[in-house]
Every structure is written in structure tokens, then in C-alpha cells.
Rosetta silent file (secondary structure, phi, psi, omega in degrees, C-alpha in Angstrom):
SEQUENCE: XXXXXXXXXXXXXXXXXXXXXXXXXXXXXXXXXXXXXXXXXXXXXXXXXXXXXXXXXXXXXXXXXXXXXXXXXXXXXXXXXXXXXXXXXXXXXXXXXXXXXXXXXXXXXXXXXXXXXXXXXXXXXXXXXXXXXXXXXXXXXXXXXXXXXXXXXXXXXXXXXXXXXXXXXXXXXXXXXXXXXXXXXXXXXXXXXXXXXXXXXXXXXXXX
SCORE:     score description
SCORE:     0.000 S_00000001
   1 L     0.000  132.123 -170.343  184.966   45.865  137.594 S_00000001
   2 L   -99.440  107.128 -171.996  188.236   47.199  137.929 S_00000001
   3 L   -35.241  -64.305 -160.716  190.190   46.366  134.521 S_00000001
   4 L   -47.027  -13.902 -158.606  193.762   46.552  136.231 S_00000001
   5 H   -78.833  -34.221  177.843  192.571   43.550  138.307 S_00000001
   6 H   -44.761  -66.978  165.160  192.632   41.663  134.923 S_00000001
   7 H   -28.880  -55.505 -120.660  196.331   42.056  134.515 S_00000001
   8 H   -96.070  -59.715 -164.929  196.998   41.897  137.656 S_00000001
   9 H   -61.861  -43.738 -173.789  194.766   37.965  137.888 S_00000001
  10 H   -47.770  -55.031  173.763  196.854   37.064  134.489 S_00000001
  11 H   -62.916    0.245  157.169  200.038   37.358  136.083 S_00000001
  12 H   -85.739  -23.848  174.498  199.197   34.866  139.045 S_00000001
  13 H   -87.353  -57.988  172.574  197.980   32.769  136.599 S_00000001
  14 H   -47.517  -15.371  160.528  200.920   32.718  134.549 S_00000001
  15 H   -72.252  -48.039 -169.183  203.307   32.137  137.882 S_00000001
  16 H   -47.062  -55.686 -167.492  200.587   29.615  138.973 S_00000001
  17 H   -55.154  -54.789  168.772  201.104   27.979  135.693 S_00000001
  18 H   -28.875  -57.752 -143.878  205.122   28.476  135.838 S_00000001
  19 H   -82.641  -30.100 -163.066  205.164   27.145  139.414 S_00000001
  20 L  -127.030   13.366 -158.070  203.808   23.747  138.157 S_00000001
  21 L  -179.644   40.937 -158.282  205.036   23.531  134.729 S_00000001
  22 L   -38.558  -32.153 -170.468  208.146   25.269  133.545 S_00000001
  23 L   -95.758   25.526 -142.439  207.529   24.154  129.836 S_00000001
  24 H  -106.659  -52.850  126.608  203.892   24.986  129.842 S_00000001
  25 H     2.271  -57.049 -177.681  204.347   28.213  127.365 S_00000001
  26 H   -77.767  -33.836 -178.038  206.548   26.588  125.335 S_00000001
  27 H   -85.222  -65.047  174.564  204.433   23.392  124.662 S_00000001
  28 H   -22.931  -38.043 -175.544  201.789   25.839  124.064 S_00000001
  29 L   -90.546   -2.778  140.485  203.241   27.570  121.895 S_00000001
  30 L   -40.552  -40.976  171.620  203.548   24.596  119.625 S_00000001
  31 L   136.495  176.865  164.410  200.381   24.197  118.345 S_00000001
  32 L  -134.479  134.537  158.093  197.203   22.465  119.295 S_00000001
  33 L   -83.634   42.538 -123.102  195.573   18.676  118.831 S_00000001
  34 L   -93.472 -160.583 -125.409  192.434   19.566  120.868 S_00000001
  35 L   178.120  -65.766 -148.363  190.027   15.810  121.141 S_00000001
  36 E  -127.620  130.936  125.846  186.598   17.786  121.512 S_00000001
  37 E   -33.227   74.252 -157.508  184.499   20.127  119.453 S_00000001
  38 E  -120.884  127.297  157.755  182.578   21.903  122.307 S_00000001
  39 E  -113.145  135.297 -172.752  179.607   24.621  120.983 S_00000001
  40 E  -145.510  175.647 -176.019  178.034   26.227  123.898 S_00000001
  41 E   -78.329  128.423  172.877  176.080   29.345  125.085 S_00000001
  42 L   -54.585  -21.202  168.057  177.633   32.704  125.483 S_00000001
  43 L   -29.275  119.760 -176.863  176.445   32.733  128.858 S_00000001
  44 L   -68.202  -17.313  176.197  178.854   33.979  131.148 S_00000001
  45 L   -78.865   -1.804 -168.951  178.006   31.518  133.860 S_00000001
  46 L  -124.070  109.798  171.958  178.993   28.912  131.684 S_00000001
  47 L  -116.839  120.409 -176.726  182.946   28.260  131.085 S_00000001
  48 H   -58.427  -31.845 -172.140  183.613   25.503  128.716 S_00000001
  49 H   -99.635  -28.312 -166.914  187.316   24.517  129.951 S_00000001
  50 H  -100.093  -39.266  172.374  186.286   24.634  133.461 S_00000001
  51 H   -41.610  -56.408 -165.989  182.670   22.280  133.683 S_00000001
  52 H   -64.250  -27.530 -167.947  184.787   20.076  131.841 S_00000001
  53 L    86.403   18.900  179.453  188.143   19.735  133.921 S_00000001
  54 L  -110.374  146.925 -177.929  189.978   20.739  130.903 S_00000001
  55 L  -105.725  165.327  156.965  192.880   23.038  130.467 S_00000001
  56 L    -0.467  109.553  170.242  194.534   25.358  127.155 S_00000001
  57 L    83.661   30.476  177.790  194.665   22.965  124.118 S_00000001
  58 L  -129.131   -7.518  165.749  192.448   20.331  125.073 S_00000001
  59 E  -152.160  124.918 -162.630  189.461   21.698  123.536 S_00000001
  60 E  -106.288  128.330 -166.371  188.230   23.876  120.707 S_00000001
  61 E  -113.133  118.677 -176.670  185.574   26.249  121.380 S_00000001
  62 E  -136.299  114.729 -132.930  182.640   28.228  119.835 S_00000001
  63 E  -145.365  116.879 -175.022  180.226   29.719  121.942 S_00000001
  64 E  -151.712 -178.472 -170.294  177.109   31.913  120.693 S_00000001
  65 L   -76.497  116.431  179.316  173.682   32.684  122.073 S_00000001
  66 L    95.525   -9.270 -162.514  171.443   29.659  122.849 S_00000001
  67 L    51.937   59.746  159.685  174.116   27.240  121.165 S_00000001
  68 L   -63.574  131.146  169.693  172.973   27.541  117.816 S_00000001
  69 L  -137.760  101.233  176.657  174.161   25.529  115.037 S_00000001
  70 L  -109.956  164.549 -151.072  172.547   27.181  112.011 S_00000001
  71 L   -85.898  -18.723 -175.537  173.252   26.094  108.751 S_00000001
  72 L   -94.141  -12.703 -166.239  173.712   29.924  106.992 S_00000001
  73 L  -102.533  145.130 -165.060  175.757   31.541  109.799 S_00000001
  74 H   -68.511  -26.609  177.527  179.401   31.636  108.636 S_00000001
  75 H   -62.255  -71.166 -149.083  180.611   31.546  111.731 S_00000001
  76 H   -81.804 -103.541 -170.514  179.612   28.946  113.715 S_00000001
  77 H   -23.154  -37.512  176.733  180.161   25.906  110.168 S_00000001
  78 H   -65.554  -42.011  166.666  183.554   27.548  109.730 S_00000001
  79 H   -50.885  -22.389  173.220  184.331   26.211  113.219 S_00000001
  80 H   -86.879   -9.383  177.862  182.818   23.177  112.429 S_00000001
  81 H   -73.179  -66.545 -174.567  184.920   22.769  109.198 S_00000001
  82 H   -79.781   -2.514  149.667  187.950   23.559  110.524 S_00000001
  83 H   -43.683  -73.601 -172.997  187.512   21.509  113.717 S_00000001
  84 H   -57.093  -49.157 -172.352  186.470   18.344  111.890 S_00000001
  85 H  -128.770   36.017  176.581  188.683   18.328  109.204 S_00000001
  86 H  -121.991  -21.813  179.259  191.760   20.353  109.778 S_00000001
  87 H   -94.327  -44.044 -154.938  192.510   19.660  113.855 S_00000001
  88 L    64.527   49.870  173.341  190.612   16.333  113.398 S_00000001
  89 L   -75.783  161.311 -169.392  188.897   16.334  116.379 S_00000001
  90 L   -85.981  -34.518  169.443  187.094   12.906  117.182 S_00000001
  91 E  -129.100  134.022 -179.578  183.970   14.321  119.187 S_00000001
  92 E  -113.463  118.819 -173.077  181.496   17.607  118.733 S_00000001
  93 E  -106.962  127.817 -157.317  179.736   18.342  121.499 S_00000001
  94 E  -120.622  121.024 -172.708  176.511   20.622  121.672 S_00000001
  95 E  -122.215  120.930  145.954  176.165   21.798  125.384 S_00000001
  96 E   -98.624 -158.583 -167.122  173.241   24.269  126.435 S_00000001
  97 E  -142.783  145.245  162.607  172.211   25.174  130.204 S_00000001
  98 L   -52.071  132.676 -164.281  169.590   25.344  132.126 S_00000001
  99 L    71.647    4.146  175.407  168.240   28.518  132.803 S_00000001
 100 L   -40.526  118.749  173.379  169.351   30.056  129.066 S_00000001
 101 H   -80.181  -29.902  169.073  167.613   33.381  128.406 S_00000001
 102 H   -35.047  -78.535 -141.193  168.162   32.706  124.564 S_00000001
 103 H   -64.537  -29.594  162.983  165.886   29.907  124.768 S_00000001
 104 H   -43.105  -55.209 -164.264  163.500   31.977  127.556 S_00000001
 105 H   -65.295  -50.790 -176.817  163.257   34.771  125.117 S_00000001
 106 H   -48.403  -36.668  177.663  162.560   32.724  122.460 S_00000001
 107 L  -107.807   39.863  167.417  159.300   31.428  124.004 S_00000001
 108 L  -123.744  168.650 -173.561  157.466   34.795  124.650 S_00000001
 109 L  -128.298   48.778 -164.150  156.276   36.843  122.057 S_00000001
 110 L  -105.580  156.802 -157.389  157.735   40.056  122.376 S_00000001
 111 L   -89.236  116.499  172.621  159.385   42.062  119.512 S_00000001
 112 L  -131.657   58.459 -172.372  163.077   42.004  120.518 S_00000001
 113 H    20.590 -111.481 -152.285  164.403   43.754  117.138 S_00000001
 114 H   -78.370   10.401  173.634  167.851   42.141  115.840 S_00000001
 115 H   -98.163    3.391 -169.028  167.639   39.532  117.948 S_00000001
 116 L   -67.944  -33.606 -172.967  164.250   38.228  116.356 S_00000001
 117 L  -104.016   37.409 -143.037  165.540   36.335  113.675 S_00000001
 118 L  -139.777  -62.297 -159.814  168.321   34.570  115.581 S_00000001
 119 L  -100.477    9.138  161.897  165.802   33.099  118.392 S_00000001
 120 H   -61.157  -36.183 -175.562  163.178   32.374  115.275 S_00000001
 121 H   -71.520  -15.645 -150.978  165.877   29.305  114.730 S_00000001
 122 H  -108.025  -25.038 -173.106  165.308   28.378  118.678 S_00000001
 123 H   -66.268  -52.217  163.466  161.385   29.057  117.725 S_00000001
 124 H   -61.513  -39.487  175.988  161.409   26.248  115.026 S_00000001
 125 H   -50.598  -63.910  176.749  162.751   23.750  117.779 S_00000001
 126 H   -36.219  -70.897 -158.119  159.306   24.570  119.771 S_00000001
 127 H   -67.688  -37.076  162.851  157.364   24.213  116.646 S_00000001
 128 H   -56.359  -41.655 -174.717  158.639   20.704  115.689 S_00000001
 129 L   -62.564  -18.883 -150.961  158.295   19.890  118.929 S_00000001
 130 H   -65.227  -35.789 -151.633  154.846   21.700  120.440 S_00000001
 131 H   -74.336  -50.027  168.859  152.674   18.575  120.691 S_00000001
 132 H   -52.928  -31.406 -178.387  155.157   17.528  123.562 S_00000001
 133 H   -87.502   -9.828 -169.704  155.697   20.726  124.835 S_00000001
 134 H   -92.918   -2.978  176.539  152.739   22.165  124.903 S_00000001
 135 H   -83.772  -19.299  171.970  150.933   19.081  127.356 S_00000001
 136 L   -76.114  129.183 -176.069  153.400   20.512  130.145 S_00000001
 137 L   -83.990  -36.208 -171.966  151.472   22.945  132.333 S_00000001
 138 L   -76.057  113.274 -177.569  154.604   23.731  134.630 S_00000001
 139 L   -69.530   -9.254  174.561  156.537   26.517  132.719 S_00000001
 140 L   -96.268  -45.246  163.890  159.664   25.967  134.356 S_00000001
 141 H   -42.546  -73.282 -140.276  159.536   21.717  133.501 S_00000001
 142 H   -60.434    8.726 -164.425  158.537   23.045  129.651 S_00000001
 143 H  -114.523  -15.238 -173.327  161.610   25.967  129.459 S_00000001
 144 H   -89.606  -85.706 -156.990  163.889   23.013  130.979 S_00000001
 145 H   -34.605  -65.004  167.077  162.641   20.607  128.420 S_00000001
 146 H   -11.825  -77.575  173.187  162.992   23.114  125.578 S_00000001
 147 H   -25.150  -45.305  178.846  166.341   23.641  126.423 S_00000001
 148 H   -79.897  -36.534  169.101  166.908   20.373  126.178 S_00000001
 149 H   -65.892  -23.702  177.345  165.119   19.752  122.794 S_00000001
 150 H   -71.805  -48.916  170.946  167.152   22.744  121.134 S_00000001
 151 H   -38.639  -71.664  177.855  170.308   20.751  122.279 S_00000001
 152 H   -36.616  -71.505 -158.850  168.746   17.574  120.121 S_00000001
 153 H   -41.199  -47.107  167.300  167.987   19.829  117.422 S_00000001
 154 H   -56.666  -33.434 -176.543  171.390   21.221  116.956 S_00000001
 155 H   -87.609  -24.443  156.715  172.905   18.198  117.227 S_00000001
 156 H   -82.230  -43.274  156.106  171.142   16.894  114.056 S_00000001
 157 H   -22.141  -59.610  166.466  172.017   20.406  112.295 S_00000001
 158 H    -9.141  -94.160  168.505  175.109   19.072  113.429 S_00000001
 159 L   -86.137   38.242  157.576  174.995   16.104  111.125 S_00000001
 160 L   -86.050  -15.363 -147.524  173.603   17.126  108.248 S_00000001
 161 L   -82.203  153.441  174.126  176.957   18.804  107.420 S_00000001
 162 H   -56.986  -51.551 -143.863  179.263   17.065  104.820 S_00000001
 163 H   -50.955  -64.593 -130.996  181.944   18.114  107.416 S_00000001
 164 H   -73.660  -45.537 -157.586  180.348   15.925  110.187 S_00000001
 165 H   -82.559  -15.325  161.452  179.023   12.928  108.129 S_00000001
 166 H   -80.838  -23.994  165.877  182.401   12.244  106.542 S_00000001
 167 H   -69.784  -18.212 -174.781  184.474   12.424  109.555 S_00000001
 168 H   -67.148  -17.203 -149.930  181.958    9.845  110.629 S_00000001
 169 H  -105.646  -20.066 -165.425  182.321    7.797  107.717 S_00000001
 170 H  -102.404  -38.315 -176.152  186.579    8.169  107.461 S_00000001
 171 H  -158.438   57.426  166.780  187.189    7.777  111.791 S_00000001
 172 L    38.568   44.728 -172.602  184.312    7.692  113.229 S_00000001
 173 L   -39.005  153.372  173.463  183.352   10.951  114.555 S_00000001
 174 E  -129.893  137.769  150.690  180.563   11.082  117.345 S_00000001
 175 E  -106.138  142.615 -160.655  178.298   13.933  118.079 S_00000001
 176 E  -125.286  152.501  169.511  177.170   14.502  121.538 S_00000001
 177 E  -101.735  130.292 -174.522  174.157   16.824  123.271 S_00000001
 178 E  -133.558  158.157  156.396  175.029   17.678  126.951 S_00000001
 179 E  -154.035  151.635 -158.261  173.341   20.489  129.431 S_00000001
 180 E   -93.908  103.088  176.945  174.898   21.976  131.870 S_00000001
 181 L   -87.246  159.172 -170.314  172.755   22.647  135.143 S_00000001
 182 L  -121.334   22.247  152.836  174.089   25.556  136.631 S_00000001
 183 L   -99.261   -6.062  153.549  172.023   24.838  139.715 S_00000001
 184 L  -174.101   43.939  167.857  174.064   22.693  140.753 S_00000001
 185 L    71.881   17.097 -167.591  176.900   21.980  138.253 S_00000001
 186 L  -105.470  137.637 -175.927  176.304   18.801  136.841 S_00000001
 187 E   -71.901  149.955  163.286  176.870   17.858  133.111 S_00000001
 188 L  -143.971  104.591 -168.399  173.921   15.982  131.778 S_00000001
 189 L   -60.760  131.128 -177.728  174.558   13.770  129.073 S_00000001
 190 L   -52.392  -57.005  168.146  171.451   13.568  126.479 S_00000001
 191 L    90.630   39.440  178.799  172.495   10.588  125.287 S_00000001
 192 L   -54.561  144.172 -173.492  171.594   11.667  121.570 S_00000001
 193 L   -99.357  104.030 -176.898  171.192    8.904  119.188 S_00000001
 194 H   -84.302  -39.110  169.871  173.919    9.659  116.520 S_00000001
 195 H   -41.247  -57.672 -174.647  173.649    6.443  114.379 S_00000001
 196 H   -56.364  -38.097 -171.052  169.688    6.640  114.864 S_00000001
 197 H   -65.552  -36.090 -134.631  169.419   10.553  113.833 S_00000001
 198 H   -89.357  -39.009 -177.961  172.070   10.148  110.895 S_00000001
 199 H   -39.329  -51.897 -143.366  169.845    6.750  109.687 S_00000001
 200 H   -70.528  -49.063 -160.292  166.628    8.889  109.839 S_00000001
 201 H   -68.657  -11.588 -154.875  167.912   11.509  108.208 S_00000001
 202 H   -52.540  -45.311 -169.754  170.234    9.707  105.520 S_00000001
 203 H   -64.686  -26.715  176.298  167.655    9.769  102.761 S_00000001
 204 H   -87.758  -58.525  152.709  167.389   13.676  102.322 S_00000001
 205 H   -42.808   -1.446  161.041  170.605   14.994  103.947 S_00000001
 206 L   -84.129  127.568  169.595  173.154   12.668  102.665 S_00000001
 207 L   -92.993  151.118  160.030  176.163   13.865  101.123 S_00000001
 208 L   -98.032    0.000    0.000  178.761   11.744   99.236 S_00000001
């Protein structure tokens, strides 16, 4: 890859933008009110503003390997802090993908040094999980299915947080699980039960 091309693509996108939007800097440069809360996979095949149909300031974005939402990394909760209760977005969205190598890696049993204790978190999803996963014989069905159960899983991480369960409780925040296939581009809503999860979960995991 030839760097210079990078420049080179910004400025057509900044005419492109120009050409259809004179003020489109300047309203930018304003601030942002983003709607959606999107955590997704670092995967490069996967662009968050573009699956969606969304443009600059329409969504706030945090993107790590597998779409983890662990409860100790600093990272990932500050985004979820300041999402929830300083932009006041309305929906948090957990999207993995199909074909995810996190979640691949994660279910072999190979030493893969500093990444071991990272995909151990994708490794507890399996283990809650094993009596279903382990009756599928087709390894491509159960690495699909994973995927999709890691999604769930995250999405109750999700709402254990004070952050999540208060926006819920002050304007009715929703959290959503989606996957992306990138075989042939279609979002696929989970259809996670937020009301059902937050009931189950209410007695250990509530904060006031």
C-alpha cells in the first residue's frame, strides 16, 4: 500500500463531501449527538459507519478484538460511560461477524502468548454455553453459533454496568446484539432479550 494514496483518497473525499454539502465541516466541527453506541470487532472487513448507512457524527464507536465487553478493561467501560451518560446515546449495540478469528482462535487450544488471556474471556462464553455447543458436529454451524453466543454474552456484560442499567431506568436505554455476515453483507439482528436478561440478572447485578 502506497501511503501517498491516503492523502491523495482524503482529498476526494473532502471535495466529494464539499460538492454536496458546503457546511459539512463546519457542522462538524460543532460537536457531536451520535443516537447509537456501536462495539464491534477490529476486523478490517468490518466498517461500522458503512454496514450501517451512517455517516461522521451519527455514531460512536469502539472496536476491539472479538467485540469484547469485559468488565476490567479500562478501555472499552470508559466508552461505555461516556457514551451513556455524557453524549446520551439511546441504543448500545454489540455487533460481531461471522467468520471472526478472535472467536476461531479462541476455540483451539494452542498457546498464543499475550493474546491468551484476552480470548480466555471469549473461552468462558463456550464454557457457559458447551452443552449446546458441543451437540453440533459441523464445525463451521458451531464457530457460527459461538459467534453468535459471545454477541449474547457481551450484551449482558453490557447490562450489568451501573452506566447501562440507569440509562435504562432514567430514558430507557436499549441494548442490542447484531452480526454482521460478511458473506454476504447482511446485518442480523439477535433479537436479545433486554428486559428478560436485566430481570434474570436483577437479583445479583443490580445497582441503585
Amino acid at each position: 500500500m502506497n501511503l501517498d494514496n491516503v492523502f491523495k483518497n482524503n482529498e476526494k473525499w473532502i471535495q466529494n463531501k464539499l460538492s454536496t454539502d458546503s457546511n459539512f465541516f463546519e457542522d462538524l466541527g460543532k460537536g457531536q449527538s451520535p443516537e447509537l453506541l456501536y462495539i464491534g470487532c477490529s476486523d478490517s472487513r468490518v466498517t461500522a459507519e458503512d454496514l450501517m448507512g451512517l455517516g461522521p457524527g451519527e455514531v460512536f464507536v469502539h472496536r476491539n478484538i472479538a467485540n469484547m465487553v469485559i468488565s476490567i478493561d479500562l478501555n472499552v467501560m470508559s466508552v461505555v460511560n461516556y457514551a451513556v451518560e455524557h453524549l446520551k446515546v439511546n441504543h448500545v449495540v454489540v455487533c460481531g461477524h461471522y467468520g471472526c478469528g478472535g472467536v476461531k482462535a479462541a476455540m483451539q487450544s494452542a498457546d498464543l502468548g499475550i493474546l491468551n488471556p484476552w480470548l480466555r474471556n471469549i473461552r468462558d462464553v463456550y464454557r457457559i454455553h458447551k452443552d449446546e455447543l458441543n451437540v453440533i458436529t459441523d464445525d463451521e454451524k458451531k464457530y457460527e453459533r459461538l459467534v453468535e453466543l459471545n454477541v449474547q454474552e457481551q450484551c449482558v456484560n453490557l447490562i450489568k454496568t451501573a452506566a447501562v442499567q440507569k440509562a435504562y431506568r432514567d430514558r430507557n436505554l436499549k441494548v442490542h446484539g447484531w452480526v454482521f455476515d460478511v458473506h454476504s453483507g447482511k446485518l442480523v439482528d439477535l433479537k436479545i432479550d433486554f428486559e428478560g436478561i436485566l430481570n434474570n440478572i436483577m437479583e445479583i447485578y443490580h445497582l441503585d
